[in-house]
N, C-alpha and C positions, 0 to 999 in steps of 0.2 A: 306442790310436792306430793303432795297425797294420789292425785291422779298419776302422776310419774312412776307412782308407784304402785299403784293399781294397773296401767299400762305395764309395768316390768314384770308383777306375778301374773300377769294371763299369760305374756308372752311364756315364764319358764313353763308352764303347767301346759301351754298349746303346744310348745315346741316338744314336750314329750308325748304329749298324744300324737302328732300329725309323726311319731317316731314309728306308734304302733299303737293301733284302734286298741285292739284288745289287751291288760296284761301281758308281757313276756312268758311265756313257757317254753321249758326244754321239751317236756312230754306232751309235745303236738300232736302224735300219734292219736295217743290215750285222748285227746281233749279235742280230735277233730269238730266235733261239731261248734266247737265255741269259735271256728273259725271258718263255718261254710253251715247256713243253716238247713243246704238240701241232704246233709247228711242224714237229717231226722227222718226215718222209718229206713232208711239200707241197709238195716239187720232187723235181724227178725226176732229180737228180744226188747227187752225192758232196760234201759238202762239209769243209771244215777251216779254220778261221777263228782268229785272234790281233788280240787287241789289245793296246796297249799305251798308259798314260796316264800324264804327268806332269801332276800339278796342280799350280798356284799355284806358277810357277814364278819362285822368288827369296825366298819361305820355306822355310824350315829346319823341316824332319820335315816337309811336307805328303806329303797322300797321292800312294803312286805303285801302280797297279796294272798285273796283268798275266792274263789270260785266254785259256785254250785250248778251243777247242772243237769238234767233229764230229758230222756227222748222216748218215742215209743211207737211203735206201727201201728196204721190205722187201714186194716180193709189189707189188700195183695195190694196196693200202691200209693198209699199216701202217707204221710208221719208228722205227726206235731214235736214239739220241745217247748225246753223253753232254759233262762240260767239267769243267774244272780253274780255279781262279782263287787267286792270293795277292793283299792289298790292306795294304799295309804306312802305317803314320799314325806315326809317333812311335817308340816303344818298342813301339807294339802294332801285333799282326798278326793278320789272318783269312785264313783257307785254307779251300778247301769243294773238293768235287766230288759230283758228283750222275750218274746214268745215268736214263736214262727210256724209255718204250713210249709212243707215239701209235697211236691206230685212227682211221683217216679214214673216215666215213660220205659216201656219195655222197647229199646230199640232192634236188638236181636235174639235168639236165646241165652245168648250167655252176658249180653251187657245190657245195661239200663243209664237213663239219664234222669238224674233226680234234680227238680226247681225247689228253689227253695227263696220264702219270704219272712224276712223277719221286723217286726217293731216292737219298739219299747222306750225309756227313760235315759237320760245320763244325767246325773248331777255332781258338780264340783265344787268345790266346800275348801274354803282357805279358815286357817283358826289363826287369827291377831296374837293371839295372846302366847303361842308358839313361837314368836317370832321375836329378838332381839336386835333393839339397835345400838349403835357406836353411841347414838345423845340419845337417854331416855326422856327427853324432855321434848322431842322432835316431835312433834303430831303429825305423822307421816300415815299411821294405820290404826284402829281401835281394835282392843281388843276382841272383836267378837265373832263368833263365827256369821263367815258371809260364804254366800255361793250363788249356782245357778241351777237349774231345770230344765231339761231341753227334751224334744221327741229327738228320735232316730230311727235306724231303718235300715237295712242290710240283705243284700241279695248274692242268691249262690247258684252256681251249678255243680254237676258232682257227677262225674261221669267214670262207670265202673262197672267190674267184672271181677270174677273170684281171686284173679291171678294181678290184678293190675286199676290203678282207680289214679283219676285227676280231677282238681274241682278250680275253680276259679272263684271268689268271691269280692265284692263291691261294698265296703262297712260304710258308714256314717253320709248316709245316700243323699241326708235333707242339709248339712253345712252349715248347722247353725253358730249361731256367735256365742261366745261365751263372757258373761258380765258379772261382777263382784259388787260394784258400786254404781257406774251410772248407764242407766241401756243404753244414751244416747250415744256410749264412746266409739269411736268408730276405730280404734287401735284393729293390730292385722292378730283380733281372738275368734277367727272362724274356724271351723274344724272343717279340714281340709277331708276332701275324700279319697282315702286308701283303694290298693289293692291287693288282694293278695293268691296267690298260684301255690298249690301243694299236689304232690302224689309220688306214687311207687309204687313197686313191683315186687312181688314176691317169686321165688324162685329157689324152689324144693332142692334137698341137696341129701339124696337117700329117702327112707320114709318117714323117720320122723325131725330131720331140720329143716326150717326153711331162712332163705337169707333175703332180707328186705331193707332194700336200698331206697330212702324216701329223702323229700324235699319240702323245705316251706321257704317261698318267696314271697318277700315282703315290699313294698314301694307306696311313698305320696312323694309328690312331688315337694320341694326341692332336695330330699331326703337324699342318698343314694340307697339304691335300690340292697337288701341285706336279705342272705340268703340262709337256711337252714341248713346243712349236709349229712344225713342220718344214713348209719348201717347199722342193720338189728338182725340178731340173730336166734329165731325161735324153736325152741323144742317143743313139739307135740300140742303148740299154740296154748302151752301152758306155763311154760318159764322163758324168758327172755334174757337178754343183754343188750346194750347198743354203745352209741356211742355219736356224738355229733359234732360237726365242728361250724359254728356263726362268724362269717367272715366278720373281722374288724372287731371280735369280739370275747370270745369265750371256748374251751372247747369243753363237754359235757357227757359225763359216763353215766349209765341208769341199768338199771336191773329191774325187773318186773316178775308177776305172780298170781296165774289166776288158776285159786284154788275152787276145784270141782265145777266148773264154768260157772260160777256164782260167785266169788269176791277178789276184787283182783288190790294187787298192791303192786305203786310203782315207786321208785326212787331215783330222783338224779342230783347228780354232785356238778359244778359248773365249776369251771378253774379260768379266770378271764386272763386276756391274753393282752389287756389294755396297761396303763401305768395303775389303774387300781390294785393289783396283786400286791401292791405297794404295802395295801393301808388294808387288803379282804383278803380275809381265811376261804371265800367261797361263798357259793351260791346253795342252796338246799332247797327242794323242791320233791314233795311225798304228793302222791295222785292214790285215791280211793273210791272204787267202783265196785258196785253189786249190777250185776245183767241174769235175767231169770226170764225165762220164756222160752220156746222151741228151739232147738240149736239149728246153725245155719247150715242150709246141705252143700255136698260138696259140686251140687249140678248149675243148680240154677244162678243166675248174676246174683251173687252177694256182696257185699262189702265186704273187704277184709276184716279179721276178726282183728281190735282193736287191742 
């Protein structure tokens, strides 16, 4: 029974990861690089970003995470990062951190193609003593905290221009298994490898709005594939709004704020669209960035400003 049951919590913990490598976030934008690591150096500042998420708020053990991350340009073409995330569901927990290298190719004057290489840790952590059964006297699980350690590995590209940017990235490249109790189980606890597709377009509307219609595409296989649909509208690349709608999911309103190009503050509200609205007030999701260094010109390929 114990193994049946160690078999049953990889599956629930696998089947949400092979849902989505990273955390869930509304504010993709704000947090591109936690989901393409050639983003690192395609602005030409400093940056350091947090997020923080409560979902499904008014359920008991829903997911809450939280996210650290920094990037910064190295030379006219290269960029390191690196980020830290805990994402806590129940009794269980994942933690990761990753560092990565991006080379940015200049492919004409106004676009670039930026690689990018990421490694680092995952580990998952189940707590026993969270956990309630129908017969306390079943020795089905111990109390204790049990988990695993794994490398990983994530590749991107990131191809863009002032006006317009796409990136494709590959997460959790090396497929390891994930074990609680015995290595040798050969249950289906491999971490399947994702993909994921993001970009948009901006497109000026007078001199100081611009209207940015962006996408994040999610897929592992046997998942269906789950898509992001953003329109954001920015004043003077200093105040925002948007708005997004996740198929099969959620639709999500945010406002944003980056005072004096040095601190920016985001916020989104999630309203899900599932039978959970049942039982959740909503999703809450605050994003916090400092970016300090040369501002980006309006000539040469840059990344949009985030």
């Amino acid at each position: 029974m114990k193994q049946l049951l160690s078999i049953f919590l990889i599956g629930i913990s696998v089947e949400a990861v092979q849902a989505q490598q990273l955390p869930q976030l509304s504010q993709y934008n704000s947090q591109d690089y936690l989901y393409d690591p050639a983003v690192a150096g395609s602005r030409p500042w400093f940056e350091i970003r947090s997020a923080h998420r409560n979902q499904w708020v008014g359920i008991q053990d829903a997911p809450r995470t939280f996210v650290l991350s920094a990037t910064t340009p190295l030379g006219g073409n290269m960029g390191v990062g690196g980020y830290v995330f805990t994402d806590n569901v129940g009794p269980s927990r994942r933690t990761g951190m990753q560092l990565s290298y991006a080379y940015h190719l200049k492919i004409t004057d106004d676009i670039k193609l930026g690689m990018g290489l990421s490694f680092g840790m995952l580990q998952f952590l189940m707590d026993g003593s969270k956990i309630q059964f129908h017969d306390p006297d079943e020795p089905l699980m111990d109390d204790q905290l049990r988990g695993s350690l794994m490398p990983d590995a994530t590749f991107g590209l990131y191809l863009y221009h002032e006006k317009w940017w796409f990136g494709a990235t590959a997460p959790q490249l090396l497929r390891n298994r994930v074990w609680f109790y015995d290595e040798n189980d050969q249950s289906l606890s491999q971490l399947a490898t994702h993909y994921y597709a993001m970009g948009g377009y901006r497109l000026p509307i007078g001199s100081d709005l611009k209207l940015e219609p962006s996408f994040l595409l999610k897929y592992v296989d046997p998942v269906p594939p789950k898509i992001d649909l953003t329109a954001t509208l920015r004043y003077k690349d200093m105040v925002w709004i948007g708005a997004t709608y996740r198929t099969e999911d959620a639709v999500s309103l945010m406002v944003g704020y980056w005072m004096k190009k040095t601190f920016q503050f985001g916020y989104s509200y999630d309203l899900t669209m599932t039978n959970l609205r049942n039982y959740s007030s909503g999703t809450h999701e605050v994003m916090l960035g400092i970016t300090f260094g040369k501002e980006a010109k309006a000539t040469a390929a840059a990344a949009p400003v985030p």
